[in-house]
C-alpha positions in Angstrom: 8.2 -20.1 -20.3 11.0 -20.1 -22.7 9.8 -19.1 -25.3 8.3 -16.2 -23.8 11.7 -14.7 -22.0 13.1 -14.9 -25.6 10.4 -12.6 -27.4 9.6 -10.6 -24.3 9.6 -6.9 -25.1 10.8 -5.8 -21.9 10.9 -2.2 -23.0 6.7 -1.9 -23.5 6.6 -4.1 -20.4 9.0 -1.5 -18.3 7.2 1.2 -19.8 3.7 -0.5 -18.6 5.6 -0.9 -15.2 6.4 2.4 -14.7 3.2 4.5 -15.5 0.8 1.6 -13.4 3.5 2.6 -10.3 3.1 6.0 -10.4 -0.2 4.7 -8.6 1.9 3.2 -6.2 3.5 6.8 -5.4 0.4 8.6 -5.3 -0.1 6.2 -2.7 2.5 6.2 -0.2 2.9 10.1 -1.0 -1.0 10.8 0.3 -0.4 7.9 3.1 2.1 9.9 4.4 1.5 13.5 3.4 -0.6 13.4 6.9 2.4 12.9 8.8 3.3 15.9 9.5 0.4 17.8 9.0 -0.9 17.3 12.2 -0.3 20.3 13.8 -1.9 22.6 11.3 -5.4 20.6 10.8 -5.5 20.5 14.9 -5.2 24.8 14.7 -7.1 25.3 11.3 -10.6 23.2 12.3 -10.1 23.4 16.0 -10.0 19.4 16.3 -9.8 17.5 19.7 -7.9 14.7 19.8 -10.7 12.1 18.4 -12.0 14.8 15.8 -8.4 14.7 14.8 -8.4 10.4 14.6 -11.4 10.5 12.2 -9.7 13.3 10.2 -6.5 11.2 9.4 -8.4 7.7 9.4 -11.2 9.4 6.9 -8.5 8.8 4.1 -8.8 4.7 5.0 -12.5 5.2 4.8 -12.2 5.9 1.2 -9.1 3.4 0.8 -11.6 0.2 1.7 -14.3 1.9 -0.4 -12.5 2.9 -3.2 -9.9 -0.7 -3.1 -13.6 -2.8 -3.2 -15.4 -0.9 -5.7 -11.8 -1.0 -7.7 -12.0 -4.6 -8.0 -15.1 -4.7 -9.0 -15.4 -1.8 -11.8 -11.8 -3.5 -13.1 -13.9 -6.5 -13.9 -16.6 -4.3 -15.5 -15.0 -1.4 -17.4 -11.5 -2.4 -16.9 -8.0 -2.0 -15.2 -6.8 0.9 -17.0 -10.1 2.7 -16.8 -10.8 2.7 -13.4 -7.0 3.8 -12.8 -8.1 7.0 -14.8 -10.6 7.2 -12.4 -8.8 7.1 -9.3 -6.1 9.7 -11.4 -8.5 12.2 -11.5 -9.6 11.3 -7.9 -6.2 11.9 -6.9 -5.7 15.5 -8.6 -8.7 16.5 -7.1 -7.9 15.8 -3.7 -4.8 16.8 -3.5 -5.9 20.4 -4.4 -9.2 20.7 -2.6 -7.6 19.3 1.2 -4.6 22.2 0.3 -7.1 25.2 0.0 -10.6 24.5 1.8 -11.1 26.2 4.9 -14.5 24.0 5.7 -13.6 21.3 7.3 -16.3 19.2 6.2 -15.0 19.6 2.4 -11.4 19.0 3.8 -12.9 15.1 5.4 -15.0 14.7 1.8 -11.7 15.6 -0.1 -9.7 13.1 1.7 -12.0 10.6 1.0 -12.5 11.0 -2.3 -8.5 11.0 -2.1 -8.8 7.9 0.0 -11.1 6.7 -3.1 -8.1 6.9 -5.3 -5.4 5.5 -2.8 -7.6 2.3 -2.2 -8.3 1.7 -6.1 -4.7 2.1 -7.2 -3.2 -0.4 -4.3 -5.2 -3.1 -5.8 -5.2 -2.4 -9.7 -1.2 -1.3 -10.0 -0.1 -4.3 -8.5 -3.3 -6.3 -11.0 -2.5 -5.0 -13.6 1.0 -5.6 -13.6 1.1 -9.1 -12.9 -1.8 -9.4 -16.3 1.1 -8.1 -18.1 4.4 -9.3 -16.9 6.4 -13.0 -17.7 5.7 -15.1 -14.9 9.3 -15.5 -14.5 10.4 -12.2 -13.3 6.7 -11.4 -12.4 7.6 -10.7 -8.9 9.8 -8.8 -9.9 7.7 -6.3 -11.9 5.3 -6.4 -9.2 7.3 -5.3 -6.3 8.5 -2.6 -7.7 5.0 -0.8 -7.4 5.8 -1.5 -3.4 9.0 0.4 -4.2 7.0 3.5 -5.4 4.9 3.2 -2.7 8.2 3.7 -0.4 9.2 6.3 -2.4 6.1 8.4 -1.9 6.3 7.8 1.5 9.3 8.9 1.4 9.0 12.0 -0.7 6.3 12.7 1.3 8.6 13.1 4.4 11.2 15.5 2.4 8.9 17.4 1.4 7.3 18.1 4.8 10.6 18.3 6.4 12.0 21.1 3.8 8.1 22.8 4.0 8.3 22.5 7.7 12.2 24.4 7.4 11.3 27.0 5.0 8.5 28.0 7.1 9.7 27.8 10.6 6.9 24.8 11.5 3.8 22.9 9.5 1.8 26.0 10.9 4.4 28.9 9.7 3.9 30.1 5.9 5.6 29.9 2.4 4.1 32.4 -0.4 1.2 33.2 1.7 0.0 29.7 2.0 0.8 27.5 5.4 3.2 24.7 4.9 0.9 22.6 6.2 -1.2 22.9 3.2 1.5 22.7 0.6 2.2 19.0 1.7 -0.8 18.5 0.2 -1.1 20.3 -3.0 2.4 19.0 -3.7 0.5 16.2 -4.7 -1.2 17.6 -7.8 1.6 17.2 -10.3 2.8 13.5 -10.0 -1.4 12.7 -9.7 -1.2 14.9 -13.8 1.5 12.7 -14.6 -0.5 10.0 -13.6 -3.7 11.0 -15.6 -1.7 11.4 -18.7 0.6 8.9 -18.8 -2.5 5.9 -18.0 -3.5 7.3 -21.9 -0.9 5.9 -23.4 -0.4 2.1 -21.8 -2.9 -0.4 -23.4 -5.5 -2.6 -21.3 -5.0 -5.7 -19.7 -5.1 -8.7 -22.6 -6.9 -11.0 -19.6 -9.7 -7.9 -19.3 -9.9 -8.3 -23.0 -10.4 -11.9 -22.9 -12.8 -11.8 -20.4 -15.0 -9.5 -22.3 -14.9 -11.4 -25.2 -12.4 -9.2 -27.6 -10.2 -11.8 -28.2 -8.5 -9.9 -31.2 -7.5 -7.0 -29.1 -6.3 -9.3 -26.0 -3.9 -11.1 -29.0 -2.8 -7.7 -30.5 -1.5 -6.5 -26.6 0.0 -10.1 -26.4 1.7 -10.0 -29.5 3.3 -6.6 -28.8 4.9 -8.0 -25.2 5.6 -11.6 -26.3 5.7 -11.7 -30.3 2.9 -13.5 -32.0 3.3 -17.1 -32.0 3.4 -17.0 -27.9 0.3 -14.2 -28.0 -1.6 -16.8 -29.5 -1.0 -19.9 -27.1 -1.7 -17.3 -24.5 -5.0 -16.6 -25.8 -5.9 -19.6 -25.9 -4.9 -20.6 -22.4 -6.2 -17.4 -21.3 -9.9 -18.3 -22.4 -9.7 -21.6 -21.2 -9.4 -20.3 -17.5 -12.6 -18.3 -17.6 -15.9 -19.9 -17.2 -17.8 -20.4 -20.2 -20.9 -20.2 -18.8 -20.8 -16.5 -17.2 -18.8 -13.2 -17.0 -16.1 -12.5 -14.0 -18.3 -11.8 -11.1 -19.1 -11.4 -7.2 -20.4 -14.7 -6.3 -17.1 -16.4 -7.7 -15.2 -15.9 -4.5 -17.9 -17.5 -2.4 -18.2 -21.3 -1.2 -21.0 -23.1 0.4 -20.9 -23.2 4.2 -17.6 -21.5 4.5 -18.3 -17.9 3.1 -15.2 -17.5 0.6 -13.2 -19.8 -1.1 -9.9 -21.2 1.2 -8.1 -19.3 -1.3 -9.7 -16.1 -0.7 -9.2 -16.9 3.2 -5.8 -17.1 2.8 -5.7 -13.6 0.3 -8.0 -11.7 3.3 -5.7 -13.3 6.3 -2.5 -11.9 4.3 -4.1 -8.2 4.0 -5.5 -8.0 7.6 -2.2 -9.0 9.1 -0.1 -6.4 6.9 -1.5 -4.3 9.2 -2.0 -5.9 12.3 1.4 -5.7 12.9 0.9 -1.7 13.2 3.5 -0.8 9.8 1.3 2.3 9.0 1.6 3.8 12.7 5.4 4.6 12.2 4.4 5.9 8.8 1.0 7.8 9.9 1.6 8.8 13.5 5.5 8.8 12.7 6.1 12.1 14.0 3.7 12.2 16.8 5.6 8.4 17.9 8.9 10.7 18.0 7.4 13.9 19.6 6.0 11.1 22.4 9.4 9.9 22.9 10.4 13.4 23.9 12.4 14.8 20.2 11.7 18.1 18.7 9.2 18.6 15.6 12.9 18.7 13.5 14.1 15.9 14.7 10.4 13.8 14.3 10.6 14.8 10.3 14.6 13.9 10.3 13.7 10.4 11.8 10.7 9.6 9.6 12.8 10.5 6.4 15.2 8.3 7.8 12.6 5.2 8.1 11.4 6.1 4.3 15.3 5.9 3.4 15.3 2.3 4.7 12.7 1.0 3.8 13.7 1.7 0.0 16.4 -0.4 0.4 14.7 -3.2 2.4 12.2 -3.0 -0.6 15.4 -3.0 -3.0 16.6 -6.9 -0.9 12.9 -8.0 -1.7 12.9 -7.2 -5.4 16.3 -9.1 -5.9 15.2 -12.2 -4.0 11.4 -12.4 -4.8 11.3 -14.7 -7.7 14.5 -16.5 -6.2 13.5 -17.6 -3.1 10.0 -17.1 -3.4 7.1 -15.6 -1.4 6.8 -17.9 1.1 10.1 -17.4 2.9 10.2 -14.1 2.6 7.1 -13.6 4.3 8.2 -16.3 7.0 11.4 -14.4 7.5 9.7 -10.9 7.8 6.9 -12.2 10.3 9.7 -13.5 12.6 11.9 -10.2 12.3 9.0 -8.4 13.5 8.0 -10.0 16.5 11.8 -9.7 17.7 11.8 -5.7 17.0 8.2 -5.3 17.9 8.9 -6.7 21.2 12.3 -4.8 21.6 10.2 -1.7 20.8 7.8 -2.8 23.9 10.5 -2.9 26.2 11.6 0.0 25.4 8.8 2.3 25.9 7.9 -0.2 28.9 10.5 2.0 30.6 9.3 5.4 29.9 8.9 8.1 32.2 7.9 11.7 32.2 9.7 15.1 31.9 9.1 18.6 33.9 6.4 19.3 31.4 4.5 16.0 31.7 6.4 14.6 28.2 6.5 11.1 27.7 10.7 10.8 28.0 13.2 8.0 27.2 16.7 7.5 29.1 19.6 7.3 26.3 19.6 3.1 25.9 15.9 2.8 25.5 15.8 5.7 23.1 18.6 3.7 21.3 16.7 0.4 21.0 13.4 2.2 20.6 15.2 3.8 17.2 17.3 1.0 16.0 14.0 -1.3 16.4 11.7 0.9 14.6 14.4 1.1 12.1 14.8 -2.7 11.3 10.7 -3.4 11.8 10.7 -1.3 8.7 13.4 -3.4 7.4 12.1 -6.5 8.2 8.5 -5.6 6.8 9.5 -3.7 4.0 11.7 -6.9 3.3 8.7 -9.1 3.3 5.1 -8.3 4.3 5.2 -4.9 1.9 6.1 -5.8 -1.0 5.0 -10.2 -0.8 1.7 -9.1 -0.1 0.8 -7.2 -2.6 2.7 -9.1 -4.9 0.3 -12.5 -3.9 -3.0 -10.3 -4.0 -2.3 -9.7 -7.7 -1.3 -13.6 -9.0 -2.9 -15.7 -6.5 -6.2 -15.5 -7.5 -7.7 -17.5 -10.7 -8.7 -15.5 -13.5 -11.9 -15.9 -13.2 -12.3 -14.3 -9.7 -9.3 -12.0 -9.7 -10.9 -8.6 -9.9 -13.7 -9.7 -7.2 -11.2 -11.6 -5.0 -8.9 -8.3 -5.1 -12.2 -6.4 -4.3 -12.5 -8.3 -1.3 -9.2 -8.3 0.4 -8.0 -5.2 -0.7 -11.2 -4.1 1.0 -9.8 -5.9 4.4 -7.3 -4.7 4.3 -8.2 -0.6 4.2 -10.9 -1.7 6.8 -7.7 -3.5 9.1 -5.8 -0.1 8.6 -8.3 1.7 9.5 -9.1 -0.1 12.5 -5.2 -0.1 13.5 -4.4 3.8 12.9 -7.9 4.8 14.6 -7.1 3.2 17.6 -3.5 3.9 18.4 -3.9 7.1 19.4 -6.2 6.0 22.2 -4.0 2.9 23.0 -1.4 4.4 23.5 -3.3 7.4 26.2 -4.7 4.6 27.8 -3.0 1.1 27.4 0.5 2.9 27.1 2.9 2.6 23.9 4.4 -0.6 26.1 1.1 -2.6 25.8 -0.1 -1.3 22.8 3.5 -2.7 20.6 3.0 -5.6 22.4 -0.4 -6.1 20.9 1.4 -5.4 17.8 4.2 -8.1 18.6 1.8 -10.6 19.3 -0.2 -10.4 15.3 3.0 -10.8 14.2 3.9 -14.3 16.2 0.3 -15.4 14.8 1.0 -13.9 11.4 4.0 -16.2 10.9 1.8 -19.7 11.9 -0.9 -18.4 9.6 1.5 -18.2 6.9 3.2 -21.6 7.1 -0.5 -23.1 7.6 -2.6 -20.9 4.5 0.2 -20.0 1.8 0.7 -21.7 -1.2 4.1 -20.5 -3.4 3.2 -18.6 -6.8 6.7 -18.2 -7.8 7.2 -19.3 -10.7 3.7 -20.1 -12.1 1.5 -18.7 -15.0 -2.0 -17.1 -13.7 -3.7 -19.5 -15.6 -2.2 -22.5 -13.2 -3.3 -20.6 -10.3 -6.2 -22.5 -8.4 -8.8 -21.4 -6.2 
């Protein structure tokens, strides 16, 4: 890879980088817009506490959905023009689930959002890796879990400040319910998006596979100079099957179902959220309000997560394509178990106020906060960032938009399965029980790793194996 890191335009690359991420913030900024927007679906559509479940959990509906199809189109029409898809998909979500009053339109909108969340966490992270030197690759690739972070994040300021200006979600600012606002706030990165996607060019391995080889070495020559675009060509071609196209039945194996490698790519998207990540992020503030805080307070303590978890992302990005994927995701697996379980014993504790509130005396309410705070850490560290990283390089060429389609859609399903069921695990099992469940995935999560995982870092796609 020498020569490459010599001729590398790292300014086309960066540029590449940054308008794929914005993906990445359109997705953690509609994963998390619903965070504090509880409140003010519950009055609007008169949900119950179920109705309420399917109404948050519709988004993850349209993530699976969207994250399969993704894959799939990517391979067909390719990566950049199914990203203008989901960009459009984004813009009109955002502003249909901030001014219906029909609840129906309001699920259907927040599919179709879901749609676009789903199809950008498979074909940001893709797409980068098609494009970036395999020696910083990781890199490049984690930083699209850094955007995701960030519009997490920016998805708790802005409900906080929303929430401040308007007394609650449910008060009003210019006429319109905060509430609703944490939605449409949406609309102008999702433009950005749109436009920006115009002006990056299309995978060179997209190009390959659909036989315009003079295109795919005219985007290769412009990030590695034209001597390496050419060896890359040719190695390129050589890792697609000469006999047919990029498609489904490429993942599958006789007797087994999928290829081991596509085992190990579905095991490292259902455990990402097995370990229950997205209910501090989805059910962030209610977690709080159950603990007995104020609405304020809730909002302050999510921002406080988001803050965090930047940084943990920040660690990752600097150690990725030092230390490689492997320990990382070791090391986060193992973090989690020990805060998971400190979390469990904290809530195990829990009793009730005058009004029947779930409460916390002041040490458990201490561990309960500085746990939550370094299970970010730890998975933000590792599992966020690693996973998404592997989904996008660990998979030959010639199954990588189908293999993507296929975990990516595991892991929407996963999430779905985790955030639908928490609210009735914790009613019924407790929050006690129901971390412990989570503690649990993540002792198995860290023996599945060492058993499955294979390191990438380091290594061109074309040597990948499957």
């Amino acid at each position: 890879m020498e020569s490459t890191s010599k001729s590398v335009n790292m300014a086309l690359i960066s540029a590449i980088v940054a308008v794929a991420t914005i993906g990445g913030l359109l997705f953690g900024y509609d994963s998390g817009a619903v965070n504090g927007t509880q409140g003010g679906l519950t009055e609007e559509f008169g949900l119950s506490e179920a109705a309420l479940g399917f109404t948050v959990g519709s988004l993850l509906i349209g993530c699976a959905v969207g994250a399969f199809f993704a894959g799939r189109l990517a391979d067909v029409v390719g990566r950049r023009t199914v990203m203008i898809f989901a960009a459009v998909l984004f813009v009109a979500g955002a502003l249909v689930q901030g001014v219906t009053d029909v609840h129906t339109i309001f699920v259907i909108a927040r599919f179709c959002g879901g749609m676009a969340v789903g199809a950008a966490s498979v074909l940001s992270p893709l797409y980068i890796s098609e494009v970036a030197p395999a020696n910083i690759r990781g890199r490049l690739t984690t930083v699209q879990q850094v955007m995701i972070i960030t519009g997490l994040t920016a998805a708790f300021v802005v409900n906080y400040f929303l929430a401040q200006s308007a007394g609650s979600s449910l008060g009003e600012v210019a006429g319109t319910a905060a509430w609703r606002w944490m939605y449409l706030a949406q609309a102008f990165p999702a433009v950005v998006f749109l436009v920006a996607l115009f002006f990056i060019p299309e995978s060179p391995r997209f190009l390959v596979s659909k036989g315009r080889t003079d295109e795919a070495q005219g985007v290769l020559a412009r990030l590695f100079g034209a001597e390496e675009a050419a060896r890359k060509v040719a190695e390129i071609k050589a890792s697609f099957s000469e006999d047919h196209r990029p498609r489904l039945s490429d993942v599958t194996a006789p007797g087994s179902g999928f290829r081991p490698i596509v085992w190990a790519g579905i095991m490292l998207a259902t455990f990402q959220q097995f370990v229950g990540i997205n209910i501090i992020f989805y059910y962030g503030e209610t977690l709080w309000r159950l603990a007995g805080v104020s609405e304020e307070v809730a909002l302050e303590r999510n921002i406080i997560s988001g803050v965090v978890s930047i940084a943990a992302v920040l660690a990752a990005l600097v150690l990725i394509d030092r230390i490689g994927r492997k320990p990382l995701l070791m090391i986060g697996s193992a973090g989690m178990a020990v805060t998971l379980g400190a979390m469990s014993w904290a809530f195990s504790g829990a009793g009730t106020d005058a009004a029947g509130n779930l409460a916390l005396g002041e040490a458990a309410g201490w561990t309960a906060l500085v746990s939550a705070n370094l299970y970010v850490i730890f998975f933000n560290f590792s599992w966020g960032p690693v996973m998404w990283v592997m989904l996008g390089e660990m998979f030959p060429n010639q199954m990588r938009g189908s293999a993507l389609a296929v975990a990516g859609l595991s892991q929407w399903v996963a999430n779905y399965v985790v955030v639908q069921s928490f609210p009735s695990m914790a009613s019924g099992l407790g929050l006690a029980t129901t971390y412990m469940v989570y503690t649990v995935a993540a002792v198995i999560s860290l023996f599945l790793v060492k058993s499955l995982i294979n390191e990438t870092k380091g290594k061109e796609l074309e040597e990948m194996e499957g």
